[in-house]
N, C-alpha and C positions, 0 to 999 in steps of 0.2 A: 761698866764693862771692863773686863780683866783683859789685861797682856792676851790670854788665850781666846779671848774670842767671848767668853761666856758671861749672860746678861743675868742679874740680881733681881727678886723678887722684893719690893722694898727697898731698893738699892741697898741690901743688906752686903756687907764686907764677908771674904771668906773667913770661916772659923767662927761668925759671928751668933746673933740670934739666942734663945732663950738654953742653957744650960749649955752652950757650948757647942752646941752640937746640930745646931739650926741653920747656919749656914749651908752647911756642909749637905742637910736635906735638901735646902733649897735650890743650891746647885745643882745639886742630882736630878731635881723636877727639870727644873730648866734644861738640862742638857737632853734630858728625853723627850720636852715639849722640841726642842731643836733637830732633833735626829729624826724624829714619828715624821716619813715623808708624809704621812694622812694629815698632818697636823696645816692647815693654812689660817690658823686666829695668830692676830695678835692682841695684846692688852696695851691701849692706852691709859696713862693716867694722866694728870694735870688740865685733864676739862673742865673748862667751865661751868659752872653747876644748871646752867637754863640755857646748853644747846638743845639743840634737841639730831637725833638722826641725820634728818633731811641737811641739817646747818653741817653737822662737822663732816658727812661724806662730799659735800660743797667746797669746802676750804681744803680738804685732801687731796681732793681732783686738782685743784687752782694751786698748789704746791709743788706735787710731786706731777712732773709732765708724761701722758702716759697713760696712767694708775686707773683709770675711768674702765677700761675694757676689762680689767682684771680684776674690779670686784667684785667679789659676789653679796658682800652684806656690807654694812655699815650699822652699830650700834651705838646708841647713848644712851645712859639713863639719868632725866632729868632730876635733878637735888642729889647727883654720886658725882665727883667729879673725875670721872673714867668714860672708858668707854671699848668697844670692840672692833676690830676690823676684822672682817673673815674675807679672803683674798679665795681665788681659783684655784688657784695649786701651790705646793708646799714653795715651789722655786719662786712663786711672786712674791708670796710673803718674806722670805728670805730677803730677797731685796728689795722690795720697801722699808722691812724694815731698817736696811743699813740706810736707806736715802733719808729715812726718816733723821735716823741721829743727828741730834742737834738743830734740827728742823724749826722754825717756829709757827703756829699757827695765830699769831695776833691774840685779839682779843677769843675766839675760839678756844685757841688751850694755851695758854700764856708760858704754864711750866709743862708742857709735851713730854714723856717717858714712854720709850717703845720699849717692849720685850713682848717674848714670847707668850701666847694666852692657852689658857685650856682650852680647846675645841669646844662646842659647845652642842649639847645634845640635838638632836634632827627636830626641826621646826616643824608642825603641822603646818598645813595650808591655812588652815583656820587663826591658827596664833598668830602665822605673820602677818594674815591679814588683818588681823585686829591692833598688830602694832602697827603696821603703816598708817590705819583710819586713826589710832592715836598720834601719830607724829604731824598726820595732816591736820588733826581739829586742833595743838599745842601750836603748831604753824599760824594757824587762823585766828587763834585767841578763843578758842573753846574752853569750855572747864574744861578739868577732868572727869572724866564718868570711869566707873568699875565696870570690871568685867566681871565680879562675883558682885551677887545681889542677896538681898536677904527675903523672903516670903513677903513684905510689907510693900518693897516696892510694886509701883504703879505707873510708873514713869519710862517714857523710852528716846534715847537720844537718836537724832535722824542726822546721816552726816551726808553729804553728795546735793544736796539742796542747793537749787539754783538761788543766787545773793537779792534777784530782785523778788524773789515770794512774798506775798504778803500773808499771814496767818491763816486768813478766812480761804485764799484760794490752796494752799496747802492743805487746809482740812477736808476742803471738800475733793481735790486729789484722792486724798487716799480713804474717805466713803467710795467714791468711783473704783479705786482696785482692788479695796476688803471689804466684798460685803456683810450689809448686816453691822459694821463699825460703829454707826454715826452715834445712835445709843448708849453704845458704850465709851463714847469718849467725854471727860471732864472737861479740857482744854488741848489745844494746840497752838502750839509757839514758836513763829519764824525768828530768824534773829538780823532785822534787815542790815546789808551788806557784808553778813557773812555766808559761809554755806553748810548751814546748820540747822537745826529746830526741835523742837523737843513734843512729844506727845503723851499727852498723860493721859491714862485710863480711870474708871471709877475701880477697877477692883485688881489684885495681884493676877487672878486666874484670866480677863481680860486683856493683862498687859500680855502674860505669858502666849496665850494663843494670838494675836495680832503680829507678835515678834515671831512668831514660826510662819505665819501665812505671809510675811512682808519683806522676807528673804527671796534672796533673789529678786526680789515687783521692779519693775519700773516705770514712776508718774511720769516721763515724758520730760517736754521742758522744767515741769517744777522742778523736779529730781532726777537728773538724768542717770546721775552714778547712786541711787538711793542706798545707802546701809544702815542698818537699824540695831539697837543693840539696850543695854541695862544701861540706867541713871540711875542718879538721885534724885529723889523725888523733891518738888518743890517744897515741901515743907524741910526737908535736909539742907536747903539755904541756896540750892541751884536757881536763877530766877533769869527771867530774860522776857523781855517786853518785844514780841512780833511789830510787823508791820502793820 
C-alpha cells in the first residue's frame, strides 16, 4: 500500500511490471475496483492451500469482530492459495479490508494479503449449491466428485445421508422412492460415519434418469438433506466400503 492509499496487485511497485508500463495498469484496475461503489469482493492471497470455504469464513468471523452480518460469500479454492471475500455492500468491504491489514489468520492464511478483487459474475442457484455440497463433502472427508461427467459414467455421489446407514438399508430407500430402480442398480455404497454414499448404475442412460427423478426426493431418516449429482465411477479409483 502507497502513501496514497492505493493497494498493488502482486504487490507490484509503481512504474513496475513487464515493459514498464504494468504497474501503472495495475494501478489503474485497482483504483476502479476501489471507486465501482457496486464493487464489494475482495481478493485474498496467502491461504493455505487445504482450506476449504466453510474454514477461512470461520477464522474471518473469529478475527475481525462484527464481520459475520456483513457477509455475503466466502470463497476458497482448494490447491490455489487465495481466496474471495464478497461483503454486502461496497462500505463493508472498504472496511474490512483496512481491519484486515496486517491481520493474521494462524495456520489458515499464515501470509494474509487484502486488496481489492474483481466482482465476480452472478452465481446461479444451482452453482452455489453445488459449491456449498462441495465444501460440505471436503469438510466430511469425501473425495472429490465432477460436476461435468463424460457419457461412460454410471456412478452417482449421494451427499445429505444420514452417518449411521447401512448400504442394504440405503438401497432399499431409494427402490421405495424411484420406482422401478432396483434392476437397474449394480451396487450401493454407504460410507459408515460419514454423510455420504455412492450409487452406481448398470448403464450411463440409468444413471442419467435416476439423477433427474432423485432431485429434490427425500428418504426420510436415511437421507434427510438427500442431493445427488455425477461421480467417478468405481473403476476411476473412487472406492468406499458401506456398512
Amino acid at each position: 500500500r502507497t502513501d496514497s492509499g492505493v493497494f498493488f496487485f502482486g504487490g507490484g511497485q509503481p512504474g513496475g511490471g513487464r515493459g514498464g508500463g504494468g504497474g501503472g495498469r495495475k494501478r489503474q484496475r485497482e483504483e476502479e475496483l476501489e471507486v465501482d461503489e457496486n464493487n464489494c469482493c475482495l481478493f485474498l492471497s496467502g491461504v493455505a492451500e487445504d482450506v476449504n470455504s466453510a474454514q477461512l469464513r470461520e477464522t474471518l468471523v473469529k478475527v475481525v469482530a462484527g464481520i459475520e452480518p456483513l457477509i455475503e460469500d466466502v470463497r476458497s479454492f482448494p490447491g490455489k492459495p487465495f481466496g474471495f471475500l464478497d461483503m454486502k455492500t461496497h462500505e463493508a468491504a472498504k472496511e474490512t479490508l483496512y481491519r484486515l491489514q496486517g491481520a493474521s489468520l494462524g495456520s489458515t492464511a499464515p501470509d494474509l494479503n487484502v486488496r481489492w478483487g474483481k466482482p465476480k459474475p452472478p452465481e446461479t442457484a444451482e452453482a452455489k449449491q453445488r459449491r456449498l455440497e462441495r465444501d460440505a463433502a471436503r469438510a466430511s472427508g469425501a473425495p472429490e466428485c465432477p460436476d461435468i461427467f463424460d457419457e461412460t459414467s454410471t456412478t452417482l455421489f449421494l451427499s445429505g445421508v444420514a452417518e449411521g446407514v447401512e448400504s442394504a438399508e440405503l438401497r432399499a430407500k431409494l427402490c421405495e422412492m424411484v420406482a422401478g430402480i432396483e434392476p437397474l442398480i449394480e451396487d450401493c455404497r454407504s460410507q459408515t460415519g460419514k454423510p455420504f454414499g455412492f450409487l452406481d448404475m448398470k448403464t450411463h442412460e440409468a444413471a442419467k434418469e435416476t439423477l433427474a427423478r432423485l432431485q429434490g426426493a427425500s428418504l426420510g431418516p436415511a437421507a434427510p438433506d438427500l442431493a445427488a449429482r455425477w461421480a467417478k465411477s468405481k473403476m476411476s479409483g473412487v472406492s468406499g466400503g458401506g456398512g
